[in-house]
TORPAKOL-534443 format. One record per residue: residue number from 0; residue in one letter; chain; x, y, z of N, C-alpha, C in turn. Coordinates in steps of 0.1 Angstrom, whole numbers, always signed. Layout:
BEGIN
  num  residu  chaine    n.u    n.v    n.w   ca.u   ca.v   ca.w    c.u    c.v    c.w
  NUM       A       A      X      Y      Z      X      Y      Z      X      Y      Z
...
This chain:
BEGIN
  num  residu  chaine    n.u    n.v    n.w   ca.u   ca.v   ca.w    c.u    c.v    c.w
    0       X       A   +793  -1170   +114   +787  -1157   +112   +787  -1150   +126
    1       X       A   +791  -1136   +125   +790  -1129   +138   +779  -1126   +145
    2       X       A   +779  -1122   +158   +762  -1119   +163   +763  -1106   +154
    3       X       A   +772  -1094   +151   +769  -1086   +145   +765  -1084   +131
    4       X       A   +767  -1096   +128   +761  -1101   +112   +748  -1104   +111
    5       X       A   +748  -1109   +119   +733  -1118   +124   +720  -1107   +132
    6       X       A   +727  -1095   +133   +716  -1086   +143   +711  -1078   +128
    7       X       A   +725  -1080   +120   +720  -1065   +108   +708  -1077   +102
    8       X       A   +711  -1090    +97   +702  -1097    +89   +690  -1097    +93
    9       X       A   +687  -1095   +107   +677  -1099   +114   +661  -1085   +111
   10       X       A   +670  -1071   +116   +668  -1060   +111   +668  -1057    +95
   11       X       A   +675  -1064    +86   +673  -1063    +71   +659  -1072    +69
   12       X       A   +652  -1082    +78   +645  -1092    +72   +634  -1082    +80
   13       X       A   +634  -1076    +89   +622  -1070    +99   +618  -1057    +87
   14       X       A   +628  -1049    +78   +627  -1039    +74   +622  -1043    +61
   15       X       A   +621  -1053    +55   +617  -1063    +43   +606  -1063    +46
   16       X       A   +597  -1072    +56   +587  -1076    +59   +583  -1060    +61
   17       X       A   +581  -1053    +70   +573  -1042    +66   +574  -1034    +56
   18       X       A   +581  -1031    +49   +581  -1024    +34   +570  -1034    +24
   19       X       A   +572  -1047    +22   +561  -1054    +20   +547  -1052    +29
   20       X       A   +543  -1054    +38   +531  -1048    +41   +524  -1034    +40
   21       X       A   +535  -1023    +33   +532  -1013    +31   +528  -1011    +18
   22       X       A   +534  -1021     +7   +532  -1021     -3   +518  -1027     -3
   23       X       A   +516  -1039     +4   +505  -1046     +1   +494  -1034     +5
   24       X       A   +496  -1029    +12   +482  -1023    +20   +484  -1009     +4
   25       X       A   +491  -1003     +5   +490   -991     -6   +486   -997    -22
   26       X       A   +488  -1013    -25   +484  -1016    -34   +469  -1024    -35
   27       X       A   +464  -1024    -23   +455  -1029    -22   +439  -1022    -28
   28       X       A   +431  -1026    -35   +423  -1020    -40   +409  -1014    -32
   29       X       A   +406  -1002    -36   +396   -996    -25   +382  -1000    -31
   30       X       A   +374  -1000    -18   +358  -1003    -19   +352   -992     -8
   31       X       A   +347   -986    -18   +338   -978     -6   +320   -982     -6
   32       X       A   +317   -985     -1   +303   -992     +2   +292   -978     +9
   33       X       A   +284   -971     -1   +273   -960     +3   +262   -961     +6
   34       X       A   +256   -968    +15   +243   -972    +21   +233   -961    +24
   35       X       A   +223   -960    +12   +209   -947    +13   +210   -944    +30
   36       X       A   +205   -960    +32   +197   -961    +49   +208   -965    +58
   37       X       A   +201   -970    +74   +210   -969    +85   +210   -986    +86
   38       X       A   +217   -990    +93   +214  -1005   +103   +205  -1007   +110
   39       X       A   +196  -1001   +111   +181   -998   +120   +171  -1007   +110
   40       X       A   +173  -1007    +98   +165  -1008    +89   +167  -1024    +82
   41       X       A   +159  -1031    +83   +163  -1045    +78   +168  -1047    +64
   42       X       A   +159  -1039    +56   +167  -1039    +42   +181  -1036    +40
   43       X       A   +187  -1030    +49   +202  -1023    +50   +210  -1035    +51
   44       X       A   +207  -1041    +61   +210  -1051    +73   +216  -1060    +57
   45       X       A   +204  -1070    +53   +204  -1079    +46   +210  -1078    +32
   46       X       A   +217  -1065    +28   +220  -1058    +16   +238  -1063    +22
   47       X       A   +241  -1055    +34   +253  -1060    +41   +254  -1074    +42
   48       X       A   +247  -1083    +41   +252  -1094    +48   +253  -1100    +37
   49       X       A   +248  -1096    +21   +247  -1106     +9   +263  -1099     +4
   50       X       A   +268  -1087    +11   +282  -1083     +5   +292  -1086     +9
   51       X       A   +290  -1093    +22   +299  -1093    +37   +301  -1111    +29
   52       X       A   +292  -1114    +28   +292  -1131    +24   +304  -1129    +11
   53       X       A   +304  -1123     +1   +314  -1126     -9   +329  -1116     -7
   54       X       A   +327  -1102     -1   +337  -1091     +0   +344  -1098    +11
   55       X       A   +340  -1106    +24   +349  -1110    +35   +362  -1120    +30
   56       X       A   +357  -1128    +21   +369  -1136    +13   +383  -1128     +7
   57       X       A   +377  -1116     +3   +388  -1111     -4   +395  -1100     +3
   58       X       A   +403  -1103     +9   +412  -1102    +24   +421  -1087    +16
   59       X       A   +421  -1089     +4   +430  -1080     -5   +424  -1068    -10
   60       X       A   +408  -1067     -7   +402  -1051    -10   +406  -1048     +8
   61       X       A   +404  -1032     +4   +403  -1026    +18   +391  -1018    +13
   62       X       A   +384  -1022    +27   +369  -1021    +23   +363  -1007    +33
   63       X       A   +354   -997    +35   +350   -986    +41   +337   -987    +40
   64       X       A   +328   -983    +51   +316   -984    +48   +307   -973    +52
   65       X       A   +299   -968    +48   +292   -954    +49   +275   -953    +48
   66       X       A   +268   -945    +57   +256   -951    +58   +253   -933    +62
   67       X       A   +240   -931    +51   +234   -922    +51   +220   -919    +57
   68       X       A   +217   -931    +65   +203   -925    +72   +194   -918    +65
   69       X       A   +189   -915    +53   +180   -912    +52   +167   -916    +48
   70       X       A   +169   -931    +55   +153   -934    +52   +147   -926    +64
   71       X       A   +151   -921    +76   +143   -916    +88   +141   -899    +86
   72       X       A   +154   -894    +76   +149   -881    +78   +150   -877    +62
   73       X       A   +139   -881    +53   +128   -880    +39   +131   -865    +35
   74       X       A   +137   -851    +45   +136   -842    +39   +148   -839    +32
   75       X       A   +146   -827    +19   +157   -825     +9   +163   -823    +16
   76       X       A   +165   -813    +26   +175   -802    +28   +186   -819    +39
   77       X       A   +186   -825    +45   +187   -834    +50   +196   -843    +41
   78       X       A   +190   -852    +34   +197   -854    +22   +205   -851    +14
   79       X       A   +205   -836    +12   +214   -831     +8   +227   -830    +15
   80       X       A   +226   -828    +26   +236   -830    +36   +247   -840    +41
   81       X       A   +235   -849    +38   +242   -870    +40   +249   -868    +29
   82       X       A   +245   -862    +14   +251   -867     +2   +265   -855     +1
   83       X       A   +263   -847     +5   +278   -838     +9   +287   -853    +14
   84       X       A   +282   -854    +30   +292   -861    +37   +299   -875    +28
   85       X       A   +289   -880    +21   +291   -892    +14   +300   -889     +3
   86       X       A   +299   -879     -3   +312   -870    -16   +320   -870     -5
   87       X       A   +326   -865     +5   +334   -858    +11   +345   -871    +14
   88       X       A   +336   -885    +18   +344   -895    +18   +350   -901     +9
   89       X       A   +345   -900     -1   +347   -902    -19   +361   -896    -18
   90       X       A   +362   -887    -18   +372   -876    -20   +382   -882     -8
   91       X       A   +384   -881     +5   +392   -889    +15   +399   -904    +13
   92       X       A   +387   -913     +9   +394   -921    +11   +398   -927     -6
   93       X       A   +391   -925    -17   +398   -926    -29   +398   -939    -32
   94       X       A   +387   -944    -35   +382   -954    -38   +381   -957    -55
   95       X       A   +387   -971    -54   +383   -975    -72   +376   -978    -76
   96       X       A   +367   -984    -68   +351   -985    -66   +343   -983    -59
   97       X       A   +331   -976    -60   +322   -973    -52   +307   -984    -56
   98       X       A   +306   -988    -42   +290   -995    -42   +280   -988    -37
   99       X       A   +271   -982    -44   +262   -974    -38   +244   -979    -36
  100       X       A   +241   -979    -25   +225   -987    -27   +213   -980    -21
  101       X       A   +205   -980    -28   +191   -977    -30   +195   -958    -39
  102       X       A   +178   -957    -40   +182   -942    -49   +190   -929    -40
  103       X       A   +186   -927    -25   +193   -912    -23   +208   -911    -25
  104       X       A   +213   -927    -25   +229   -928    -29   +230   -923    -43
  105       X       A   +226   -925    -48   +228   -922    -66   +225   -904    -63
  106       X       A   +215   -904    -61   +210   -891    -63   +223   -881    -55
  107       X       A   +222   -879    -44   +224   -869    -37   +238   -872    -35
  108       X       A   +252   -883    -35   +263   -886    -35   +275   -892    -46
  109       X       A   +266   -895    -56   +272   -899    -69   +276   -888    -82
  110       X       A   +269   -879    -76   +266   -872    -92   +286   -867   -102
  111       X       A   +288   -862    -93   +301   -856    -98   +314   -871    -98
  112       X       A   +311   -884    -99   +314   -892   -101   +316   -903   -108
  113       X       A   +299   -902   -120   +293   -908   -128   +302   -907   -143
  114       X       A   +312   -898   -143   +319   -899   -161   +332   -899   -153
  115       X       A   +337   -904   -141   +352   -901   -134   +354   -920   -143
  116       X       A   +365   -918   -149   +369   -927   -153   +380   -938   -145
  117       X       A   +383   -928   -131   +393   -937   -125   +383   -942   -113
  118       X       A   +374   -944   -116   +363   -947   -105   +353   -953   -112
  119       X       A   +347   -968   -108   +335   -976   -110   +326   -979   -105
  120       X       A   +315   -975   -108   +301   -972    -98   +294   -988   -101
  121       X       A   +293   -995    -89   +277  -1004    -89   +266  -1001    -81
  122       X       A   +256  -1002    -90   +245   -997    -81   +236  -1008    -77
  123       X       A   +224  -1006    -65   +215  -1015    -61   +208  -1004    -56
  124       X       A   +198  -1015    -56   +182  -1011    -50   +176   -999    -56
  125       X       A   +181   -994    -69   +172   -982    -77   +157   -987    -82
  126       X       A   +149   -981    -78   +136   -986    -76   +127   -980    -92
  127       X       A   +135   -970    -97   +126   -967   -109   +140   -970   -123
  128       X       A   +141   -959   -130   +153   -958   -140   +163   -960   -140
  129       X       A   +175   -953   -145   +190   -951   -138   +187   -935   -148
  130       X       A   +179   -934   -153   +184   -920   -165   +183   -908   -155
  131       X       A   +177   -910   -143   +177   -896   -135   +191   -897   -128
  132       X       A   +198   -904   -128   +210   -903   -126   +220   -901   -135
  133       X       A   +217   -901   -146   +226   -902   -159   +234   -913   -157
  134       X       A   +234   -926   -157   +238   -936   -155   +244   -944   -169
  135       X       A   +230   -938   -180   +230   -947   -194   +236   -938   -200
  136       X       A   +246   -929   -196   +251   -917   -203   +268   -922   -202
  137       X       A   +269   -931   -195   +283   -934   -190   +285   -950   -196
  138       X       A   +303   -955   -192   +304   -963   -196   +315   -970   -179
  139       X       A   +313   -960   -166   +318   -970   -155   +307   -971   -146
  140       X       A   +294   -978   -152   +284   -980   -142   +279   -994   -147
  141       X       A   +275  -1003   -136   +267  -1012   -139   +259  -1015   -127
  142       X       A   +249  -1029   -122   +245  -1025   -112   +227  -1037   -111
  143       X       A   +224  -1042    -99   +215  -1043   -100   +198  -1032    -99
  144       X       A   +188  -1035   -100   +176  -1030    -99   +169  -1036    -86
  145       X       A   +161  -1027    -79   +150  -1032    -69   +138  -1035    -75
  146       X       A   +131  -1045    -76   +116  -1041    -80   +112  -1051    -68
  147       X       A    +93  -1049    -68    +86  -1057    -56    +84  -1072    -68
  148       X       A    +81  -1074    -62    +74  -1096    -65    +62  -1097    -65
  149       X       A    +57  -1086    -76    +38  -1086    -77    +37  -1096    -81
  150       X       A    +44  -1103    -94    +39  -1117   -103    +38  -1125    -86
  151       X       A    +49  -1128    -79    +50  -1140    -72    +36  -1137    -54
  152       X       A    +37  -1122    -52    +27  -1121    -47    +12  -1122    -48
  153       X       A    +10  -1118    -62     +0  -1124    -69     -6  -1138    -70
  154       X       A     +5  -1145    -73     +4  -1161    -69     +2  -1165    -57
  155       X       A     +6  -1157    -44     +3  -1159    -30     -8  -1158    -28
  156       X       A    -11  -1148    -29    -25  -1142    -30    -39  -1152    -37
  157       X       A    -35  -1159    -45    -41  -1168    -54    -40  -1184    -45
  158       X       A    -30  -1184    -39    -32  -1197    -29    -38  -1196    -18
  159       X       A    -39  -1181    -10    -47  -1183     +2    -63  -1182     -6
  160       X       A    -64  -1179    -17    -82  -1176    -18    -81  -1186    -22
  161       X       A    -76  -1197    -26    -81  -1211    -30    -79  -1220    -13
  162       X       A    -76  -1219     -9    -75  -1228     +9    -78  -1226    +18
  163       X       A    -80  -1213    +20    -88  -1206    +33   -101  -1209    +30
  164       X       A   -106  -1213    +44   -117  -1213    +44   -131  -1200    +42
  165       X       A   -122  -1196    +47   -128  -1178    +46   -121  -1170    +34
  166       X       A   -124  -1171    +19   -116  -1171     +6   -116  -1156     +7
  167       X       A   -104  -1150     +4   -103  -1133     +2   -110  -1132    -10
  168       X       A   -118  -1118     -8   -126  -1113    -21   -113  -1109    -31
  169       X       A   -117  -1100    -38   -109  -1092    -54   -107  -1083    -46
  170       X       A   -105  -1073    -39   -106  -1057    -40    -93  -1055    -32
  171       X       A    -83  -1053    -42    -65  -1050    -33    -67  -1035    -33
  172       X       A    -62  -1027    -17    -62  -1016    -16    -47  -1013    -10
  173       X       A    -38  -1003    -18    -26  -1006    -15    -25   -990     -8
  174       X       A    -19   -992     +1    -10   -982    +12     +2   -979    +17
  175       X       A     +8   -970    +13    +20   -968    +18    +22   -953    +21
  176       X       A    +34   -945    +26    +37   -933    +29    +40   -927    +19
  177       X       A    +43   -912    +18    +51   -906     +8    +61   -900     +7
  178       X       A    +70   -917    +11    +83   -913     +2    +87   -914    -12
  179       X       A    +99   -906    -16   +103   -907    -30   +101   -927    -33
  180       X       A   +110   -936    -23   +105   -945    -29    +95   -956    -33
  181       X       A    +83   -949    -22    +70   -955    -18    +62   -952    -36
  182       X       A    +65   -934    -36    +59   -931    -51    +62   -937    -64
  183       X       A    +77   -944    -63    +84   -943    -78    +78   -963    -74
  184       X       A    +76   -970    -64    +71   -983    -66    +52   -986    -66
  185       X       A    +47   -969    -61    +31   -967    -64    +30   -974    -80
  186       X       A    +38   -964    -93    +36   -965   -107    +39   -978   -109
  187       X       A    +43   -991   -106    +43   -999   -106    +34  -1010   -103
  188       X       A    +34  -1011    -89    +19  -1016    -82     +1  -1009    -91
  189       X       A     +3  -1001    -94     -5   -994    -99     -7   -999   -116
  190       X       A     +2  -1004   -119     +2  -1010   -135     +3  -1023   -137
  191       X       A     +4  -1029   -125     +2  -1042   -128    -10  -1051   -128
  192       X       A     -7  -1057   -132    -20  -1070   -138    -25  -1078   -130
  193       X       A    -29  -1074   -119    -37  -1083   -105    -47  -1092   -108
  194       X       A    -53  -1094   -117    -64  -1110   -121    -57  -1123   -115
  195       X       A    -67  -1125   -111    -79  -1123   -107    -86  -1112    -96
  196       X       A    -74  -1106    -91    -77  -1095    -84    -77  -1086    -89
  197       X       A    -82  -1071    -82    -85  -1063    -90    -78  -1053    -81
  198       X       A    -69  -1037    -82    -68  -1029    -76    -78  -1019    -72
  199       X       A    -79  -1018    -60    -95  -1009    -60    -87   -994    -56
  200       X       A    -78   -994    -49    -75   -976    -50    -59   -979    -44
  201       X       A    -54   -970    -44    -36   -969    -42    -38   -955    -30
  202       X       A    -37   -953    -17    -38   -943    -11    -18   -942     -3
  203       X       A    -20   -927     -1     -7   -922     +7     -7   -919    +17
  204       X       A     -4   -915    +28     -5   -913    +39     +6   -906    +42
  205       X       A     +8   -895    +48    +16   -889    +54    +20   -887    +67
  206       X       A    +10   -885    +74     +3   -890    +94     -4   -897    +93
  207       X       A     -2   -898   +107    -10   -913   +113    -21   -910   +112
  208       X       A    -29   -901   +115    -42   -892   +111    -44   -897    +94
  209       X       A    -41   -897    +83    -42   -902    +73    -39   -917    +70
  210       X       A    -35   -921    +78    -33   -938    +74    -41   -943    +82
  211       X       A    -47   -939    +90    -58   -944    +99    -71   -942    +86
  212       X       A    -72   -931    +87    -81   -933    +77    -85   -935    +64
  213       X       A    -72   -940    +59    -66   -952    +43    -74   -967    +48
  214       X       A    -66   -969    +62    -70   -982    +66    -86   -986    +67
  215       X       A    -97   -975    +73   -107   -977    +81   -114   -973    +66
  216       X       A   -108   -965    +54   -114   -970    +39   -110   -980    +33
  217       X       A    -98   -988    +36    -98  -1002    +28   -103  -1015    +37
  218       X       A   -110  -1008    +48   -116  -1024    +56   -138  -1019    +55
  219       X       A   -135  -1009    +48   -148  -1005    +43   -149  -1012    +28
  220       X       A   -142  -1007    +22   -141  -1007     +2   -132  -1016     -1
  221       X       A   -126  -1019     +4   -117  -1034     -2   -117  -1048    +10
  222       X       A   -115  -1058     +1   -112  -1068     +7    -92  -1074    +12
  223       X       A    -87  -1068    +14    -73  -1066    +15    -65  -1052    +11
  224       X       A    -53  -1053    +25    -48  -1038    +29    -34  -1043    +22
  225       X       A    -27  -1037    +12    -11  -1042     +6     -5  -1031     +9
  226       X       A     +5  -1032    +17    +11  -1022    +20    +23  -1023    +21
  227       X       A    +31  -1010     +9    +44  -1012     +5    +54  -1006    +17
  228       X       A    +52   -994    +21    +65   -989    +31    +56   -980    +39
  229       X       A    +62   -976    +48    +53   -964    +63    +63   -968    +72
  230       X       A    +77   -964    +66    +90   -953    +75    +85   -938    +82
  231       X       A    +80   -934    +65    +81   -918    +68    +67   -916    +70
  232       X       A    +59   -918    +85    +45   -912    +86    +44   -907    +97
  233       X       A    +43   -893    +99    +47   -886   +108    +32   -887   +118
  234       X       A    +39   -882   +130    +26   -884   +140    +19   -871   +143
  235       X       A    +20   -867   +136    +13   -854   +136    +17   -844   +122
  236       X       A    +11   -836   +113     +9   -826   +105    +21   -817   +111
  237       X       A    +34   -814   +107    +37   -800   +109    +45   -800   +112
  238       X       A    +48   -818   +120    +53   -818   +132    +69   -823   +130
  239       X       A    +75   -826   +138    +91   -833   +136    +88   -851   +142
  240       X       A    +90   -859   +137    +87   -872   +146    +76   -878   +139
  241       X       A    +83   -895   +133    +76   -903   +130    +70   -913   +137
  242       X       A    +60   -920   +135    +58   -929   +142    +60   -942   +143
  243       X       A    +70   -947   +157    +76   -961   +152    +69   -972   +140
  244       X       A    +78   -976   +132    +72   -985   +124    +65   -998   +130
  245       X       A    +68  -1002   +142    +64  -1012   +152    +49  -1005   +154
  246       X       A    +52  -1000   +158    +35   -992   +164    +27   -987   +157
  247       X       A    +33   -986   +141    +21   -981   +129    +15   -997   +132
  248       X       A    +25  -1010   +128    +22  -1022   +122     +8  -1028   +132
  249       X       A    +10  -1028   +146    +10  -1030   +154     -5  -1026   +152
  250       X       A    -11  -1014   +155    -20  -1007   +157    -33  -1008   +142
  251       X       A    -24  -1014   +130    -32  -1012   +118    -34  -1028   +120
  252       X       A    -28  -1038   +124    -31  -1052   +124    -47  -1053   +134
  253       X       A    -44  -1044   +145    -57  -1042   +153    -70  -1040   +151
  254       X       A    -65  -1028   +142    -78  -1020   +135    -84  -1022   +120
  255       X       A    -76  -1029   +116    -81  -1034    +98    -91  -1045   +100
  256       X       A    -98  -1048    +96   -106  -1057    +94   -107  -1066    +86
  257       X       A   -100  -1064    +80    -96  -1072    +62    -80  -1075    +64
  258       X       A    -74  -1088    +60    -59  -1087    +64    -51  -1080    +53
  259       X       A    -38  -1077    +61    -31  -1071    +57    -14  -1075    +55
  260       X       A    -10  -1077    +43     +0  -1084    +35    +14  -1071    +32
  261       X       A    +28  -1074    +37    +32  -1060    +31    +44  -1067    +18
  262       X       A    +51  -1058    +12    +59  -1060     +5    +71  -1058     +8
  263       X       A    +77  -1064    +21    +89  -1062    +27    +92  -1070    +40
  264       X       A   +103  -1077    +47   +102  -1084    +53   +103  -1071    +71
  265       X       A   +108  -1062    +65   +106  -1053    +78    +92  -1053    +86
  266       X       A    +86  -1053    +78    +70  -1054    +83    +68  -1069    +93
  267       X       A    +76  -1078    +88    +76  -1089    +99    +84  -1089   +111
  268       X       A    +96  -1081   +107   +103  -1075   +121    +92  -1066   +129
  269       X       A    +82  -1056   +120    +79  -1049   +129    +61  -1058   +136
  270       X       A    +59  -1065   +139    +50  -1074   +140    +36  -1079   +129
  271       X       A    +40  -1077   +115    +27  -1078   +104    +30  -1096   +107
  272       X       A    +16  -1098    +99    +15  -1112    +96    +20  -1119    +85
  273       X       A    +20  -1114    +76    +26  -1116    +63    +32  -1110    +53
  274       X       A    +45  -1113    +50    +49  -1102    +36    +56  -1111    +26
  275       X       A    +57  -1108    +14    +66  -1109     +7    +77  -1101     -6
  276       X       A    +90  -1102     -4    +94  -1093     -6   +109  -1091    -16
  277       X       A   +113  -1083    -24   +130  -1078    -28   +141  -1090    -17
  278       X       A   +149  -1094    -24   +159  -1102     -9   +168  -1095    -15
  279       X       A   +171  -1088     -3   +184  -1077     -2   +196  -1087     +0
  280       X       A   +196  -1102     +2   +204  -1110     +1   +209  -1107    -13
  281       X       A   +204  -1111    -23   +204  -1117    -34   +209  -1103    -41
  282       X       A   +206  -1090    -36   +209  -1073    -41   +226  -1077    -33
  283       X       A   +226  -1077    -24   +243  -1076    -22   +252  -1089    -28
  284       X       A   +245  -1099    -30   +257  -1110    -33   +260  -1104    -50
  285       X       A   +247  -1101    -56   +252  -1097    -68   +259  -1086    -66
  286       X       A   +256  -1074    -62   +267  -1067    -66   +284  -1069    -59
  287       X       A   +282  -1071    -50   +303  -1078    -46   +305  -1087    -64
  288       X       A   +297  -1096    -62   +306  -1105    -76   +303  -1097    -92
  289       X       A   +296  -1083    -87   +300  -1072    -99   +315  -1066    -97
  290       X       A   +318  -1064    -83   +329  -1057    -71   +339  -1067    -78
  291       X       A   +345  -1083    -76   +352  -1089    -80   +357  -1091    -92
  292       X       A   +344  -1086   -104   +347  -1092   -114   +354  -1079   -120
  293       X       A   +353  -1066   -115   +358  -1053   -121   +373  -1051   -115
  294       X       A   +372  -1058   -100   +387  -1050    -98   +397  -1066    -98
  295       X       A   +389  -1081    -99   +399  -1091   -100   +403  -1093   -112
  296       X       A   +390  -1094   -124   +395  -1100   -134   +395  -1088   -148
  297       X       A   +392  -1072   -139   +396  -1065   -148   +384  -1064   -161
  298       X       A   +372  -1068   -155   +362  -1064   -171   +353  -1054   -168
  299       X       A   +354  -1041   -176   +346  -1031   -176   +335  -1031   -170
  300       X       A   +330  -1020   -162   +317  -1020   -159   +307  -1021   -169
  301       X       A   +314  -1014   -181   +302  -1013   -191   +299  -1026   -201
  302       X       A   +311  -1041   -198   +308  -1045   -202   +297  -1053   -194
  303       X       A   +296  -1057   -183   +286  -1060   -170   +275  -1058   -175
  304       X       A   +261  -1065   -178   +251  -1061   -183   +241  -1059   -166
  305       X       A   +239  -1044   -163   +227  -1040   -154   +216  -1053   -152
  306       X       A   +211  -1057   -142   +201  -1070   -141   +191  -1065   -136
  307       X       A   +179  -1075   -137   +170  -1076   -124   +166  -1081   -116
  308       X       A   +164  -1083   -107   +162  -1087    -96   +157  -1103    -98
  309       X       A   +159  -1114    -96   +151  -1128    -98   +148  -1134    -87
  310       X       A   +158  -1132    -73   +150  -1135    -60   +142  -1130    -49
  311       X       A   +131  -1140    -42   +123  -1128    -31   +122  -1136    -18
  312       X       A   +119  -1128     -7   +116  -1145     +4   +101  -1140    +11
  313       X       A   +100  -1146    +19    +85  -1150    +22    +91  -1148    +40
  314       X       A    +75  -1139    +46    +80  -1139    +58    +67  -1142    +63
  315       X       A    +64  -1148    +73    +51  -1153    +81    +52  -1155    +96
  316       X       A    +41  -1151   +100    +38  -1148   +117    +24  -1159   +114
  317       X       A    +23  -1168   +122    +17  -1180   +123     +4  -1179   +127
  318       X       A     +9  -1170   +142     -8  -1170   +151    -13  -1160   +140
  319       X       A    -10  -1149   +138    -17  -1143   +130    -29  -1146   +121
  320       X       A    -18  -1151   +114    -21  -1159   +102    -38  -1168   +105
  321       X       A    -34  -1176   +117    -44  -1181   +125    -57  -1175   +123
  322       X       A    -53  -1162   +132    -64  -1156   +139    -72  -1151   +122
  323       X       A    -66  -1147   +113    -71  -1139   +103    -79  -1155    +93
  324       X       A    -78  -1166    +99    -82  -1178    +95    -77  -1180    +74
  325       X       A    -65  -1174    +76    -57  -1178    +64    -49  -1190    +60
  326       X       A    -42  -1195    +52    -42  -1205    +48    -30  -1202    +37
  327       X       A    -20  -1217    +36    -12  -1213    +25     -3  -1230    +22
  328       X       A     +2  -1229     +9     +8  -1244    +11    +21  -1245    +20
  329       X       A    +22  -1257    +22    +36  -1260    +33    +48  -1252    +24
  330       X       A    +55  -1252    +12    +61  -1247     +7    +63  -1236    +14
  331       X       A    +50  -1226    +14    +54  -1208    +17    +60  -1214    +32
  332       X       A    +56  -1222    +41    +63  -1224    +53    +77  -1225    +54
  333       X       A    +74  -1237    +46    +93  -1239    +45    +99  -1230    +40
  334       X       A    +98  -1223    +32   +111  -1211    +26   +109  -1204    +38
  335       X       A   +100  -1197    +42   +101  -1194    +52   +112  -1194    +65
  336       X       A   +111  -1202    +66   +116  -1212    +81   +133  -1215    +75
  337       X       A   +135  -1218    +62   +146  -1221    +54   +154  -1208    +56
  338       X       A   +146  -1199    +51   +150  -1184    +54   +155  -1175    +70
  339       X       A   +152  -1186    +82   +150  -1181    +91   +141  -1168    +91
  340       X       A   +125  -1166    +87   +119  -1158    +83   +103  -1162    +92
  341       X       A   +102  -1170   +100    +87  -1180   +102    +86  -1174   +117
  342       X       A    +76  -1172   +115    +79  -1166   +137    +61  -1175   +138
């Protein structure tokens, strides 16, 4: 064989192999991933890492990821804006599937995408319906739901008044801010079946000026402060600027008198003593193996039956716990600690 035989073969096999990687990459199927909130936010965080755990395997999607911030800035006009940007990438990068999670994704970025047939929507973390999105009007959506873990908090709640020595009374007074999804998990919390406890009032808070004085009525009128979310509680009436979530926690753990339990494990990032909560784990692994089963093995979204949520985890700060002379079985420890969740 000549070297000049041997240089064209060499360049025929170089010109092979990239034509194949061009194929592979142009044939490769799209994932666009629409995150409501930012990485700032623990729920975001743990939503990515339940998708990163099954989407990382499959070397063959090409995957994009997009993050709308607006858990920090709650206003429409704002929102509206993220959900432009979030269409605009829809449109760019031409995705065959889109993952969209929590509600401002659906709302404010989905809409003109919901009957697109060459496009399949999974959703997570919708906290009330899917019909305000016209969701049940289509046949390329499926998707998990967020709800909180009243039954299983309830049961929590039922083990510290049975072992503490200092037994919590009945009187749950629940607090949170007023966001869209603080309100749409109020009608929830608010309808549920607390017996042996009882709900004594559901307050909002908008400033710190009003959650001070939610708290300084539920350490008057209730025997325990439940408190679902306070992202959005501005530090003043009128004003631009929330107040760190650290320094709401921080400051209401001081001044409550009665403990205080939240419904989310961010509250343990931000120094609370106890929460339990949604595992945004268990929200992203399900939906990737919604992601696989649509674009590997090819089965309709519509035939995917929508779920709900079955897992939660348990977060605990110990001295607290202590100081508030609370009490719980080794189990809540261990999941805990299992969880990397135990401080």
């Amino acid at each position: 064989m000549t070297r000049k035989l041997k240089n064209w073969l060499v360049v025929a096999f170089l010109l092979l192999v990239v034509l194949l990687l061009f194929w592979f990459k142009a044939s490769q199927p799209r994932v666009l991933v629409i995150q409501s909130y930012d990485t700032d936010y623990m729920w975001t965080r743990d939503v990515d890492t339940g998708l990163r755990r099954v989407l990382d395997g499959n070397l063959h999607y090409k995957i994009q990821w997009h993050y709308m911030n607006a858990k920090r800035h709650p206003d429409a006009d704002f929102k509206r804006r993220a959900g432009m940007l979030a269409a605009r990438e829809i449109e760019r990068f031409r995705p065959d599937l889109v993952i969209a999670i929590d509600d401002d994704a659906q709302k404010y970025a989905l809409k003109e995408y919901i009957k697109d047939p060459k496009v399949s929507l999974v959703f997570a973390g919708i906290n009330g319906s899917v019909i305000p999105y016209g969701y049940h009007l289509t046949k390329n959506v499926t998707g998990i739901f967020e709800r909180k873990p009243l039954n299983s908090l309830r049961s929590m709640l039922s083990e510290i008044r049975d072992r503490s020595g200092n037994p919590l009374g009945k009187r749950i007074v629940h607090i949170g801010d007023k966001s869209a999804s603080v309100m749409e998990d109020s009608k929830e919390i608010e309808a549920a079946d607390w017996s042996p406890f009882r709900l004594a009032a559901s307050k909002h808070a908008g400033t710190f000026d009003e959650w001070k004085r939610a708290v300084a009525a539920a350490s008057a009128g209730g025997d325990l402060i439940l408190i679902s979310n306070y992202q959005n509680v501005l530090r003043q009436d009128g004003r631009e600027g929330f107040v760190p979530p650290a320094e709401l926690i921080e400051w209401t753990e001081a001044n409550s008198r009665v403990p205080v339990i939240g419904m989310g494990g961010f509250m343990m990032e931000d120094g609370g003593m106890l929460a339990i909560g949604a595992s945004g784990f268990e929200q992203g692994d399900v939906i990737a193996r919604m992601t696989s089963a649509i674009l590997d093995k090819g089965v309709p979204a519509k035939d995917i039956p929508q779920v709900m949520p079955r897992q939660y985890l348990v977060y605990m700060r110990q001295a607290v716990m202590d100081k508030r002379g609370l009490k719980l079985p080794d189990i809540y420890e261990a999941f805990s600690r299992a969880s990397n969740n135990y401080h």
